[in-house]
PALUMVEX-504508 format. One line per 10 residues: number of its first residue (from 0); their letters; for each residue x, z, y of C-alpha. Coordinates in Angstrom, 1 decimal, padded with zeros to 4 digits. Example, Ala and Ser with C-alpha at 12.3 -4.5 7.8 and 13.67 -1.06 7.14 Angstrom:
! residues 2
0> AS> 012.3:007.8:-004.5 ~ 013.7:007.1:-001.1 $
This chain:
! residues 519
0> XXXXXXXXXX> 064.9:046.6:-045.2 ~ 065.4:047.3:-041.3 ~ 066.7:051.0:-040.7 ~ 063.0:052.2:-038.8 ~ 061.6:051.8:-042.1 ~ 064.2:053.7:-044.6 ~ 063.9:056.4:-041.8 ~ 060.4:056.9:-042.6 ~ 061.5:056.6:-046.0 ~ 063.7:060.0:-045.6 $
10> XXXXXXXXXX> 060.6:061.8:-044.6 ~ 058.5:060.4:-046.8 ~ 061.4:061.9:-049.6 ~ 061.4:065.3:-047.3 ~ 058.3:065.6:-047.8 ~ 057.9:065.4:-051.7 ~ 060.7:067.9:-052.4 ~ 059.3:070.2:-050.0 ~ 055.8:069.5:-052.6 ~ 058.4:069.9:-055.5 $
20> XXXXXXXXXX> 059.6:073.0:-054.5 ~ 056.2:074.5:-054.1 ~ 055.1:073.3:-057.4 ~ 058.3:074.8:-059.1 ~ 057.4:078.0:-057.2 ~ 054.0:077.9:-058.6 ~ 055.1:077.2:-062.5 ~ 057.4:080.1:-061.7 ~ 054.4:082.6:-060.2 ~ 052.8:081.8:-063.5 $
30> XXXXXXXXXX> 055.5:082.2:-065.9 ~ 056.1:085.1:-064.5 ~ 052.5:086.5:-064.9 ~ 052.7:085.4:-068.7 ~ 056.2:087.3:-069.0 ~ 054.5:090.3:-068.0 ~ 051.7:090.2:-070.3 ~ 054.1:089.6:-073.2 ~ 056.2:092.5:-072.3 ~ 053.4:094.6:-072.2 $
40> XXXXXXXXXX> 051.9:093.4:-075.6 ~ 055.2:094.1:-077.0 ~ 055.4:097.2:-076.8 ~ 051.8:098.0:-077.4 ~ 052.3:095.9:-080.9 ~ 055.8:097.7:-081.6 ~ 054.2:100.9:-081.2 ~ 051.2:099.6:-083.4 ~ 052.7:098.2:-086.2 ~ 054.3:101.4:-087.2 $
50> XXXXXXXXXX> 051.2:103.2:-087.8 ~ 048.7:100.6:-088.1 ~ 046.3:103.0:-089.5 ~ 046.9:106.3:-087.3 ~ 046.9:103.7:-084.3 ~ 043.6:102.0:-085.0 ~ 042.1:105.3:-085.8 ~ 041.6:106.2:-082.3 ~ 038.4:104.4:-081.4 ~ 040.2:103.5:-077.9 $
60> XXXXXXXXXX> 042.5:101.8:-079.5 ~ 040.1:099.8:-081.8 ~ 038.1:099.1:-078.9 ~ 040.7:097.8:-076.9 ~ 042.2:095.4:-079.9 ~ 039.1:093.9:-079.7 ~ 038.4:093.5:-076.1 ~ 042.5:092.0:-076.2 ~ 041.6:089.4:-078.7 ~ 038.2:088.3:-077.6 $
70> XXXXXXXXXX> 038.6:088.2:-073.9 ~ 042.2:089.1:-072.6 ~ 044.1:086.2:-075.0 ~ 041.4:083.6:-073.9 ~ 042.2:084.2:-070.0 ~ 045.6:083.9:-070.9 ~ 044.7:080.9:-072.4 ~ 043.3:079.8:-070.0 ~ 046.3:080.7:-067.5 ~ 049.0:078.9:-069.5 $
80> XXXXXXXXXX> 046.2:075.8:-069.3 ~ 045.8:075.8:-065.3 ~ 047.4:072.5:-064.1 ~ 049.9:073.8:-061.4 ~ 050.8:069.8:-060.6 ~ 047.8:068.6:-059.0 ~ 049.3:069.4:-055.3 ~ 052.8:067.8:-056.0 ~ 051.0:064.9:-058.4 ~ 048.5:064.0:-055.9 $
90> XXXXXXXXXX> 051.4:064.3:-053.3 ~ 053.5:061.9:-055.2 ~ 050.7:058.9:-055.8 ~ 049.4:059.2:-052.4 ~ 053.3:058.7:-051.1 ~ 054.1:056.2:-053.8 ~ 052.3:053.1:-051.7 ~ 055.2:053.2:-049.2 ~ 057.6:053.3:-052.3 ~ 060.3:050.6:-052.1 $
100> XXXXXXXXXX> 059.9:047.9:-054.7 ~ 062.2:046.2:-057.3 ~ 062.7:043.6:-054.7 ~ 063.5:045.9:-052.2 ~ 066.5:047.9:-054.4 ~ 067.4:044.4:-055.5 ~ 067.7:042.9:-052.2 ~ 069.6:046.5:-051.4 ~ 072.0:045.8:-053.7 ~ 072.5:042.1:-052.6 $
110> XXXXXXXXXX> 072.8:043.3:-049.4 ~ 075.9:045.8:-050.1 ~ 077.3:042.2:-052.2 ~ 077.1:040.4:-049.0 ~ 079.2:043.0:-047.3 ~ 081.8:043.6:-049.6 ~ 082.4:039.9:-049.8 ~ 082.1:039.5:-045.8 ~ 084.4:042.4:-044.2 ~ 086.8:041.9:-047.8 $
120> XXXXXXXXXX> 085.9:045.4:-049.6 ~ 087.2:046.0:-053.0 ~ 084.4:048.4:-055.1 ~ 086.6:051.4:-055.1 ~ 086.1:051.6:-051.1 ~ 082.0:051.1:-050.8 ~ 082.0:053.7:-054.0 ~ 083.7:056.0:-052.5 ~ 081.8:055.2:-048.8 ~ 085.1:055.2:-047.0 $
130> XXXXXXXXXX> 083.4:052.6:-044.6 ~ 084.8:052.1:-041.1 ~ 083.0:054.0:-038.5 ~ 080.7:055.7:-041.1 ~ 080.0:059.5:-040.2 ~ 077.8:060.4:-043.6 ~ 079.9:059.6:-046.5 ~ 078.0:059.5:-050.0 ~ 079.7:058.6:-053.1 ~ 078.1:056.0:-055.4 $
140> XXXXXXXXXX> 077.8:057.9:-059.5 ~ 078.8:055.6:-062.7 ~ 075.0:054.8:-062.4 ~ 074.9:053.2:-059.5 ~ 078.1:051.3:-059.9 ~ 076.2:050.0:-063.6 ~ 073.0:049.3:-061.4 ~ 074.9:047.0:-059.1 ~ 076.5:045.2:-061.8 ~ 073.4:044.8:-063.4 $
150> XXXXXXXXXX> 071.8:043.2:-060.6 ~ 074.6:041.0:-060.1 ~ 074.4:039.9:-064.0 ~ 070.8:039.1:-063.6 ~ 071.4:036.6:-060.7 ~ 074.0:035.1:-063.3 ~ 076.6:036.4:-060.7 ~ 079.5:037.5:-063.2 ~ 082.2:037.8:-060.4 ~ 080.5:040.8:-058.7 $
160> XXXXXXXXXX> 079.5:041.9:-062.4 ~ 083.2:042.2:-063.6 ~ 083.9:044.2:-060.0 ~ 081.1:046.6:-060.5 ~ 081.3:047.7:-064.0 ~ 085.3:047.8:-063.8 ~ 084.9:050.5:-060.9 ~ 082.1:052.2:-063.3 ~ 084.7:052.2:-066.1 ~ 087.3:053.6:-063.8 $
170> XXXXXXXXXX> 085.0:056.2:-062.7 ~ 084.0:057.4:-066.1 ~ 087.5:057.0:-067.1 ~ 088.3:059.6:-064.4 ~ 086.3:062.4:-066.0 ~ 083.2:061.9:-064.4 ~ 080.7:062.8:-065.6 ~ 077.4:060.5:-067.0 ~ 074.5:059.6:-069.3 ~ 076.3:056.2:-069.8 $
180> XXXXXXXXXX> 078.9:055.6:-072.5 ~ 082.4:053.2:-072.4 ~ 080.4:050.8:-075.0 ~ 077.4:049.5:-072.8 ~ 080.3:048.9:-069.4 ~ 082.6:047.4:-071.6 ~ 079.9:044.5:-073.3 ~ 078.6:043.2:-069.9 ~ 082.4:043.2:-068.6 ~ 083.7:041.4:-071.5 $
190> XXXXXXXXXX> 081.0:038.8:-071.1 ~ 081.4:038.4:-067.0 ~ 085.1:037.9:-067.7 ~ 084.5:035.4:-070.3 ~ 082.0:033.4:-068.6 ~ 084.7:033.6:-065.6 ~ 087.1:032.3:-068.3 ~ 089.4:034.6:-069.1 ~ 089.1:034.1:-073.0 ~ 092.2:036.5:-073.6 $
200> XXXXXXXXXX> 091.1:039.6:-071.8 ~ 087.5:039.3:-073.0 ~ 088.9:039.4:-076.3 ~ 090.8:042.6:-075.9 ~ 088.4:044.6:-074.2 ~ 085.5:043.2:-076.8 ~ 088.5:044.8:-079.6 ~ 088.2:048.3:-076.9 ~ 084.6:048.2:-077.6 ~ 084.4:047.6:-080.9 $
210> XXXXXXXXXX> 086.8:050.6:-081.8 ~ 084.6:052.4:-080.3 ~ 081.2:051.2:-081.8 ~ 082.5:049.2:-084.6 ~ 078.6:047.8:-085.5 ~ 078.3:046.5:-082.3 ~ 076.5:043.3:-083.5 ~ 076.6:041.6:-080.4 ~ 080.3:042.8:-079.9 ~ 081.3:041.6:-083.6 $
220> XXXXXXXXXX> 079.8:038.2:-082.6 ~ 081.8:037.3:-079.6 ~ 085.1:038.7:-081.2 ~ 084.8:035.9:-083.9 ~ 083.3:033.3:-081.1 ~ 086.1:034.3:-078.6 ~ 089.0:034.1:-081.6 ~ 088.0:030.7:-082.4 ~ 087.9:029.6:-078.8 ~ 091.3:030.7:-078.3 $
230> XXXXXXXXXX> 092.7:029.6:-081.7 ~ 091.0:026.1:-080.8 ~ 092.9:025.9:-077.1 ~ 096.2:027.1:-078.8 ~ 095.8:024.2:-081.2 ~ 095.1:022.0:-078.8 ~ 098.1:022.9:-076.7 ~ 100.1:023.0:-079.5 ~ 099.0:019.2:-080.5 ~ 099.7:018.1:-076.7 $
240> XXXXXXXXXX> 103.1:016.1:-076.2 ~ 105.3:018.7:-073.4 ~ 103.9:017.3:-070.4 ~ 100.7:017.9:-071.2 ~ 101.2:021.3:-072.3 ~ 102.2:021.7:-069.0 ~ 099.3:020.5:-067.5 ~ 097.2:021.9:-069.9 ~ 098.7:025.0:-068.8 ~ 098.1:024.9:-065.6 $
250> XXXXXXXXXX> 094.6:023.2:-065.7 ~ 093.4:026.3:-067.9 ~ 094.6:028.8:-064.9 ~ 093.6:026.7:-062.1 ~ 090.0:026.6:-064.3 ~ 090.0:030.5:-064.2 ~ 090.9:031.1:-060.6 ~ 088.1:028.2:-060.0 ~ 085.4:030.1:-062.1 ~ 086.4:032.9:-060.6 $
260> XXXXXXXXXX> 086.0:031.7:-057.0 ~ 082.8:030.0:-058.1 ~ 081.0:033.3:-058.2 ~ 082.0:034.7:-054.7 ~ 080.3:033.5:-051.2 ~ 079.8:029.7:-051.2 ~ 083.5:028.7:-050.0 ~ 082.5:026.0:-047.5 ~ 085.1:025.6:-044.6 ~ 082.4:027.5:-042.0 $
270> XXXXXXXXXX> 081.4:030.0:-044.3 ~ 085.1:031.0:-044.4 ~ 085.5:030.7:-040.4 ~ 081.9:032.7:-040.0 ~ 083.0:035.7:-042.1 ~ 086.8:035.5:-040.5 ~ 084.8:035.9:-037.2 ~ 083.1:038.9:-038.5 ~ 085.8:040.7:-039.5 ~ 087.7:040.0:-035.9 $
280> XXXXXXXXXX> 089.8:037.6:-037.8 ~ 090.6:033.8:-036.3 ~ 089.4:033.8:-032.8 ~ 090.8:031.1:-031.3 ~ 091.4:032.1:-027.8 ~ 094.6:030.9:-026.2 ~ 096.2:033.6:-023.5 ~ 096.0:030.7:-020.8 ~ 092.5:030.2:-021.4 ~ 092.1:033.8:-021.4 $
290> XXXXXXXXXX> 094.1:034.2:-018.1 ~ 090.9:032.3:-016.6 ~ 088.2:034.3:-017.7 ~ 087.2:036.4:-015.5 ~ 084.5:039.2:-014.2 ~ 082.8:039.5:-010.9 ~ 079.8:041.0:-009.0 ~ 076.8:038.5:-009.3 ~ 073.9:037.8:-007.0 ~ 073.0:033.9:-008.6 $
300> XXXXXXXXXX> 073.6:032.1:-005.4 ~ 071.9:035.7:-003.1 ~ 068.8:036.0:-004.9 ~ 067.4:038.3:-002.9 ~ 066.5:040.7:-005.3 ~ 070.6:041.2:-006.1 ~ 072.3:040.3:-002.4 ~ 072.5:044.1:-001.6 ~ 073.3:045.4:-005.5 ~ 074.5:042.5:-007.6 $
310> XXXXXXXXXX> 075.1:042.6:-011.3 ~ 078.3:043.3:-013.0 ~ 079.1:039.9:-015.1 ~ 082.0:038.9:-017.2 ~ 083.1:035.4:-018.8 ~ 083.1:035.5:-022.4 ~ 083.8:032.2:-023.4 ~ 084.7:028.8:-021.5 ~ 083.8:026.2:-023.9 ~ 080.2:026.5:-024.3 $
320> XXXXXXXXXX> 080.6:029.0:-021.4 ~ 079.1:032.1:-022.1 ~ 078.5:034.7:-019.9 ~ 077.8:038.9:-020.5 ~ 076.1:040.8:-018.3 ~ 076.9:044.6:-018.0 ~ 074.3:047.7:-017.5 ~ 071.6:045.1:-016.9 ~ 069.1:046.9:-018.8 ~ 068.6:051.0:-018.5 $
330> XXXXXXXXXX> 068.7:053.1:-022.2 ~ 065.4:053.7:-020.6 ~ 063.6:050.1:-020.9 ~ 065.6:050.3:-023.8 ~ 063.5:053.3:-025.6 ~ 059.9:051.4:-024.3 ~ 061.0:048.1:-025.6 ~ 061.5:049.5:-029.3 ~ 058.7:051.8:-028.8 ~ 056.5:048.5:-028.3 $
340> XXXXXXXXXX> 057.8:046.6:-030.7 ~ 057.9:049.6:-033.6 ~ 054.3:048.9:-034.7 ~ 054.5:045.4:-034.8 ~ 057.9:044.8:-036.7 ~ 057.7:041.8:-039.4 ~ 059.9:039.7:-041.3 ~ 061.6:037.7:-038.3 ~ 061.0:033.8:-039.1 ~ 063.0:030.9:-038.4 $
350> XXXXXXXXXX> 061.6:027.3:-037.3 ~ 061.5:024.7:-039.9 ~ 062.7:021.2:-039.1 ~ 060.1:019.6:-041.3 ~ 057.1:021.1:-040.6 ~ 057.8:022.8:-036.7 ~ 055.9:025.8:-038.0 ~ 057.5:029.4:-037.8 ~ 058.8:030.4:-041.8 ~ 060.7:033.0:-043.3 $
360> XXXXXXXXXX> 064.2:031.6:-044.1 ~ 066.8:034.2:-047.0 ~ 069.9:033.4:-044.2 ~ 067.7:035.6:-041.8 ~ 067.0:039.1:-042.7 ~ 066.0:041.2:-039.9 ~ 062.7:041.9:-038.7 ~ 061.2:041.4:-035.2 ~ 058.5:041.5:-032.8 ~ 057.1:039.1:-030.0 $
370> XXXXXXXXXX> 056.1:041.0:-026.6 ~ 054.2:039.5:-023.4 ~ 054.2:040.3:-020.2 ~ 050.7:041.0:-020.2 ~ 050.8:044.2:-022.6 ~ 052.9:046.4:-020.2 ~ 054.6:045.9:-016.8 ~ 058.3:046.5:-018.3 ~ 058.3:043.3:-020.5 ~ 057.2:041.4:-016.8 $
380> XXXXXXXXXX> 060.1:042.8:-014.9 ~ 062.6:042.0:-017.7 ~ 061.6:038.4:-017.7 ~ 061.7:038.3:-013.8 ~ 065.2:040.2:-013.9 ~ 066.1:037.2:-016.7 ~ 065.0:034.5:-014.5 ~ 066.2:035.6:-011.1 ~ 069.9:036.3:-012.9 ~ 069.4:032.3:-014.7 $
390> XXXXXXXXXX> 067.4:030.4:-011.7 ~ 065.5:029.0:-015.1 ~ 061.9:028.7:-015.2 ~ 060.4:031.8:-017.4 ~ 056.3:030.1:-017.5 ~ 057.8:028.0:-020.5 ~ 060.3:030.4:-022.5 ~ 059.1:031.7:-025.3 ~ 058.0:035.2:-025.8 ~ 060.6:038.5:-025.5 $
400> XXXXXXXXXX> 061.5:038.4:-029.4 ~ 062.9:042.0:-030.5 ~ 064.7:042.5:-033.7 ~ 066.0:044.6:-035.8 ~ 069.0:044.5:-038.4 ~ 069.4:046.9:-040.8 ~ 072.7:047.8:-043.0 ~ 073.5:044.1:-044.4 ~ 070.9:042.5:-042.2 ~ 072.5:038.9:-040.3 $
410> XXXXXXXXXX> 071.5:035.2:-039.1 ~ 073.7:033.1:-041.0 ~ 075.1:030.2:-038.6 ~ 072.1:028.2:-037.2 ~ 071.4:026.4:-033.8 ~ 068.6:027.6:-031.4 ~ 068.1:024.3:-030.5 ~ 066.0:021.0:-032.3 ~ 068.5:018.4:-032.8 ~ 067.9:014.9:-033.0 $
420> XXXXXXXXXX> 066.7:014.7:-036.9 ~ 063.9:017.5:-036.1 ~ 061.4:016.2:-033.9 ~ 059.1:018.0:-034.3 ~ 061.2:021.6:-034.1 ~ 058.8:022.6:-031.1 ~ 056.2:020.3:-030.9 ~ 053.6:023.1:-031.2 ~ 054.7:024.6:-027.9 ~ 054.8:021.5:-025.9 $
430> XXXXXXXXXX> 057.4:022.8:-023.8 ~ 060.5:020.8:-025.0 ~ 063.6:021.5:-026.4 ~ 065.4:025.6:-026.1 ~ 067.6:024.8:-023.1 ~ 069.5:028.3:-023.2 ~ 069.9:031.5:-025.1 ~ 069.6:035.3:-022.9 ~ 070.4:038.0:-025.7 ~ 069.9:041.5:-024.8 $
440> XXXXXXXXXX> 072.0:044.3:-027.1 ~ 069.9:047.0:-027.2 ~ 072.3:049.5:-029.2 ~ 076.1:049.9:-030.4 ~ 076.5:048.9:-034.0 ~ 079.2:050.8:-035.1 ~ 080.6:048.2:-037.5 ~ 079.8:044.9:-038.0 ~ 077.1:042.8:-036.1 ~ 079.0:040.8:-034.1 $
450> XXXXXXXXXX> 077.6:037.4:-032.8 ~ 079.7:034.4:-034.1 ~ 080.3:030.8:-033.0 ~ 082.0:029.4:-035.9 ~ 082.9:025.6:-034.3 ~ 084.6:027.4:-031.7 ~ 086.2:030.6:-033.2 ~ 084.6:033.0:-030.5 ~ 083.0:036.5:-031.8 ~ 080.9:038.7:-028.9 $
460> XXXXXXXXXX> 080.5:042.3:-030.3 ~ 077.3:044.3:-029.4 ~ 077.7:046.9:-026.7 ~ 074.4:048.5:-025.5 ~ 072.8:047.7:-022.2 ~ 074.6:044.0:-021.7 ~ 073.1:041.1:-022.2 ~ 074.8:037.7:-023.1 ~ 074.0:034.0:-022.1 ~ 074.6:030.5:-022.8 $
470> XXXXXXXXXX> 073.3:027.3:-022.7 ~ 072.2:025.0:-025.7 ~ 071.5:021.9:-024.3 ~ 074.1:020.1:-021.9 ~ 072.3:018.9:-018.6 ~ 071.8:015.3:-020.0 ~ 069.6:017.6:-022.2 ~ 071.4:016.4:-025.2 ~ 072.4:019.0:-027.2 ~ 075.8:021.5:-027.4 $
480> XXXXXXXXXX> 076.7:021.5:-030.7 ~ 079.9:024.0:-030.3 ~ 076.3:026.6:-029.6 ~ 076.0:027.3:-033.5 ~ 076.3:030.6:-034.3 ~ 075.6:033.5:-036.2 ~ 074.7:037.3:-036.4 ~ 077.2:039.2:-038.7 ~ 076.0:041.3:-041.2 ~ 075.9:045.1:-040.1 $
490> XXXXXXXXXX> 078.0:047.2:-042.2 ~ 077.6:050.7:-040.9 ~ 074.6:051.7:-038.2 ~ 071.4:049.7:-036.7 ~ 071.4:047.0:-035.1 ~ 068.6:046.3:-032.1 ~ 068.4:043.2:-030.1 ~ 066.1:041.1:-027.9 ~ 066.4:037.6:-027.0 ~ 064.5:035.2:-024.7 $
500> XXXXXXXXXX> 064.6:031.4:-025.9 ~ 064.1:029.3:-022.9 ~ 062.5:025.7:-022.5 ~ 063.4:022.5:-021.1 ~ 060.2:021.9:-019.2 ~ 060.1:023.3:-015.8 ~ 063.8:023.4:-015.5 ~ 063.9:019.7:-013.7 ~ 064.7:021.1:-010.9 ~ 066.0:023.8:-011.2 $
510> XXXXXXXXX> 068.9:022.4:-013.8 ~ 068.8:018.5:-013.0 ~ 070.1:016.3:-015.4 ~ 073.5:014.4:-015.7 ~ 074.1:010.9:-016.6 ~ 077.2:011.5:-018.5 ~ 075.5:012.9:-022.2 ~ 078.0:015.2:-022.4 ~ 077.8:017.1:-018.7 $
């Protein structure tokens, strides 16, 4: 869920407790009213009870008995009956419609998964919100770490499971404090670590539990089923000739580091280089090919609009070249850009191959708008600014997309481009292939949410006001393949970005094309 919305979230929140607190101050009001009355009636019925007949004989009193038990009780009846809640209650189901759901907290959760396994965090350091560049810490309670566990379990993930309900343990083990007991942690991380298979250690911490709850019936189950599977690989092992012990040996660990790894981030060799990227790790940039990247004041060949105040730009990359452009777009345009594209933010969609039609895709989650230069002058000028700084033809780009990534939110690696086996990527738009990429950052992440080209080991961090560009497509207008990349998830802060995919048609000649399919 994108940061704009959890903002209005912690109003929404302000909001009831403020309703809260005036419905506690209103139970109090009338509390308070009844604690009078009863005081009073105490000592009236003290005084009463003494002389019941001297006290009665005074027709005043007598009178007022009556008048007390007929008409005074009943209005306090009535007072103790007066619903107090219908301001906070009606409050609370009006508000409740912008509630998150159980897919929301569960795609929460996944989200701070997807972290931890991404920048390398071990529980103890997200529980404890020792984050880099975080400025409001919050600690996470036994609950929460039991919540995430439990989320994990459900999606048969037992390698986060075992993480999450070890740092619950811990924490109750530390003194805190908690409606949760040892018992409940210690079943689900028996279980993960069994199913991870680690037969041993389940065992002794299903022996833990059961000292503890010794008619755990689930518990007394899996300490016979986990004896008799470790009595049955001893016996096997013991039956195997030396060598195969051996083996055997070392096929039963290599099985449990296996299971174990089984559970984490798919392990595929760019999935590794992707989340290296993100974390700064394995950029692959040589100090002689640094030595010829430079910066420079840029005009695009004295474009008239930038002969007498060109644009600060600096070399990125050299292989796709990739170029940033610094202060090209004022905190200013910044503010209307998000301010348009506030009311319109949706779950941003990808292209599918098969079908050329926009989709929602679970490696993208951010959300985004699509501005035209026909709703306000700004979005005009920025797609003028973009084409004067390219020389590309803006008539056939695509709209200004703006997005937004929350905490967690990313692009796992994709390619702007249709390549050869999707023909019908952009048929719809019958402007050809995306022949570049122009990404504006609109704001400084302050950890995480770097951009990522995994085939070449380059990582371009965010840093408000710039803009980066490269192209997709090589002149022969076959495509760049080293161009795959990805947005990192964003660990602490809010991410905001715009891009502008542009088109092959109406570039002929303003890019022509090369004979060589590489050039």
């Amino acid at each position: 869920m994108p940061l704009l919305i959890m903002t209005d979230l912690l109003y929404t929140e302000k909001d009831l407790v403020t309703s809260l607190k005036d419905y506690i101050k209103a139970e109090e009001n009338k509390l308070e009213r009844v604690k009078q009355w009863a005081d009073k009636l105490d000592l009236l019925s003290a005084a009463a009870v003494q002389d019941p007949e001297g006290f009665l004989g005074h027709p005043v009193n007598a009178f007022k008995l009556m008048k007390r038990l007929n008409t005074e009780w009943g209005d306090l009846e009535s007072l103790v009956l007066s619903d107090t809640t219908e301001g906070f209650i009606s409050n609370l189901t009006i508000q409740r419609q912008h509630f998150p759901t159980d897919e929301d907290q569960t795609g929460a959760a996944k989200a701070l998964l997807r972290l931890q396994d991404t920048y390398k965090l071990d529980a103890n350091t997200i529980s404890t919100g020792d984050l880099p560049g975080a400025k409001h810490k919050s600690l996470m309670t036994v609950e929460d770490c039991y919540e995430l566990g439990k989320i994990a379990y459900s999606d048969v993930d037992y390698y986060h499971t075992e993480l999450w309900m070890a740092q619950a343990l811990k924490q109750l083990d530390g003194g805190e404090e908690s409606p949760l007991d040892r018992v409940i942690l210690l079943d689900y991380l028996s279980y993960s670590i069994y199913q991870q298979g680690d037969i041993e250690r389940a065992l002794e911490l299903t022996k833990q539990l059961l000292a503890l709850d010794p008619e755990h019936q689930r518990a007394k189950g899996n300490l016979k089923y986990f004896e008799f599977q470790l009595e049955k690989l001893k016996t096997e092992a013991a039956d195997a000739p030396p060598t195969e012990k051996k083996l055997a040996k070392r096929e039963t660990t290599e099985k449990i580091k296996k299971s174990k790894k089984k559970f984490l981030t798919p392990q595929l060799p760019e999935r590794k280089k992707y989340e290296m990227l993100c974390r700064g790790e394995g950029i692959r940039m040589t100090p002689r090919r640094q030595s010829r990247l430079f910066c420079r004041y840029y005009d695009n060949k004295h474009n008239p609009m930038y002969v007498l105040a060109p644009v600060k730009q600096q070399d990125e990359w050299d292989r796709p070249y990739i170029v940033r452009f610094i202060d090209i777009i004022s905190d200013k345009e910044i503010e209307r850009v998000k301010q348009l594209a506030k009311p319109r933010l949706r779950r941003a969609t990808v292209h599918d191959p098969l079908t050329g039609k926009l989709t929602t895709a679970q490696y993208r989650v951010s959300k985004s708008a699509w501005l035209t230069g026909y709703e306000d002058p700004l979005i005009d000028r920025i797609n003028q600014r973009i084409e004067d700084l390219t020389g590309l033809e803006m008539d056939t780009a695509e709209e200004l997309q703006v997005a937004n990534y929350g905490v967690g939110g990313q692009y796992e690696p994709h390619f702007d481009f249709g390549r050869k086996d999707e023909p019908d990527a952009f048929k719809e738009l019958g402007t050809g292939n995306r022949i570049a990429t122009w990404l504006f950052y609109m704001s400084d992440v302050a950890a995480g949410g770097a951009t990522v080209f995994p085939d070449i080991g380059a990582s371009v961090w965010p840093q408000k006001g710039t803009a980066v560009f490269w192209y997709n497509l090589f002149p022969s207008g076959e495509g760049d393949y080293s161009t795959r990349h990805a947005a990192c998830p964003v660990l602490v802060g809010n991410k905001w970005v715009s891009n502008k995919w542009i088109h092959e048609r109406g570039q002929e000649w303003r890019r022509p094309c090369a004979l060589n399919e590489t050039e």
